[in-house]
C-alpha positions as CSV (number, residue, x, y, z in Angstrom):
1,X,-11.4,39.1,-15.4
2,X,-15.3,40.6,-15.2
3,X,-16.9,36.6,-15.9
4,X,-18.7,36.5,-13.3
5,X,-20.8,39.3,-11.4
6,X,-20.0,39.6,-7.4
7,X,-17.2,38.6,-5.2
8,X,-15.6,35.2,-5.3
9,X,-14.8,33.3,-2.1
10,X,-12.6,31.0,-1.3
11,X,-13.3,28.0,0.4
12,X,-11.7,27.5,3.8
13,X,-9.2,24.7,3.1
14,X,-7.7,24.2,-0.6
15,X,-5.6,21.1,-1.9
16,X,-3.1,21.5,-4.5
17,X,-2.5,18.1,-6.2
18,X,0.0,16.6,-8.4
19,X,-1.3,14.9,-11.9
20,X,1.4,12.7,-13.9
21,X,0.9,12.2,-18.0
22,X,0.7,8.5,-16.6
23,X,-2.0,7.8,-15.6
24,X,-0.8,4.4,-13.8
25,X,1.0,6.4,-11.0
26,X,-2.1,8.1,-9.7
27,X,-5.1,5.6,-10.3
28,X,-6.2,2.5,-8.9
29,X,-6.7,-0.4,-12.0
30,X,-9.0,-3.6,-11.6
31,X,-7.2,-6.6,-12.9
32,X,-9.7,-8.8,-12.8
33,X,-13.5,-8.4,-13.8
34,X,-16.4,-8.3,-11.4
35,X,-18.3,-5.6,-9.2
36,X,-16.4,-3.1,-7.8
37,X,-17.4,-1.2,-4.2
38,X,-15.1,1.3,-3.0
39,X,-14.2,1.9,0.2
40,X,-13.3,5.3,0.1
41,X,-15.2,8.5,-0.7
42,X,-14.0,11.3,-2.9
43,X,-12.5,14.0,-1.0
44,X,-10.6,11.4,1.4
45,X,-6.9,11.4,1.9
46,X,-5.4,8.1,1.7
47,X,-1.9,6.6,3.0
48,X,-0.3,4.3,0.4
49,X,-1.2,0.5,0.4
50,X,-4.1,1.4,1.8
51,X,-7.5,-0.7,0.9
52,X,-9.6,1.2,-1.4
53,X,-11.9,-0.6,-2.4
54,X,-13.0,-4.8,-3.0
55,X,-13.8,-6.7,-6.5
56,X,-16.5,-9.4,-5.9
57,X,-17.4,-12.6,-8.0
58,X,-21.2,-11.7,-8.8
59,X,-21.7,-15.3,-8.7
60,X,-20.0,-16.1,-5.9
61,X,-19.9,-13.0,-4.1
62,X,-16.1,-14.4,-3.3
63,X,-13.5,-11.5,-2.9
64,X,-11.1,-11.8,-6.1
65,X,-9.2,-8.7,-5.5
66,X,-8.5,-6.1,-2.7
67,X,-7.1,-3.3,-4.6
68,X,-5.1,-0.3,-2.2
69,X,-3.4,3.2,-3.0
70,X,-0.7,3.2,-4.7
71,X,0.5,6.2,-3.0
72,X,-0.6,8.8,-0.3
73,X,-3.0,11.1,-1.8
74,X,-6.3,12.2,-2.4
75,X,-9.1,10.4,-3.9
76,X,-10.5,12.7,-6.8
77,X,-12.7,10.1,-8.4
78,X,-14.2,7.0,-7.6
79,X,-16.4,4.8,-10.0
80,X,-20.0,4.8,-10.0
81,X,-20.7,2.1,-12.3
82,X,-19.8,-1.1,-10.2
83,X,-19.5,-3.3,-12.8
84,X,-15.7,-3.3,-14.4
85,X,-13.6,-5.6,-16.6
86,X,-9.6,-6.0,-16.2
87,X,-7.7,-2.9,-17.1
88,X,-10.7,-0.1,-15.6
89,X,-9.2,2.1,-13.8
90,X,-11.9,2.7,-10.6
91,X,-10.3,5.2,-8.8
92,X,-7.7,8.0,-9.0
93,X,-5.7,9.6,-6.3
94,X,-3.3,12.4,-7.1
95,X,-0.3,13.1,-4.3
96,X,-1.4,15.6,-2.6
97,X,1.6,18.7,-3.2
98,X,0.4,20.9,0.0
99,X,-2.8,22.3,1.9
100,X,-3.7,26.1,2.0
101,X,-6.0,27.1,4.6
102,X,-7.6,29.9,4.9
């Protein structure tokens, strides 16, 4: 298209992902308040039920809620702020369609 000067390359291994119009089937939702600290990185491939990430009390520091994939996929975003109230959605992971390598 002549946007940009030189050649493009492309990198080594590229993931084509599937997005839904509801949001609910690829993200991961708090349902209770608290601070959030993932346990995955973006960029990871996850199987379903697999643990994600932890909400702790930040007075207690008790677990209230392990929260896991709600599919096999890859994570695409994770939250930065940890602090989160019922209904935030902290991470989302796509299903992965297929792998081209390079």
């Amino acid at each position: 298209m002549g946007m940009i000067d030189g050649e493009i390359v492309l990198p080594e291994r590229q993931t084509v992902l599937k997005w839904t119009a509801d949001p609910k089937q690829s993200g991961v939702f708090a349902s209770r308040g608290g601070i959030f600290i993932p346990c995955v990185s973006l960029g990871d491939i996850v199987d379903k039920s697999e643990e994600v990430g932890l909400i702790y009390s930040p007075r207690t520091f008790e677990v209230l809620e392990r929260l896991v994939a709600p599919q096999k996929g890859y994570i695409f975003n994770v939250r930065e702020n940890p602090v989160v109230n019922a209904g935030d959605r902290v991470v989302a992971i796509p299903e992965i369609i297929e792998v081209l390598e390079n």
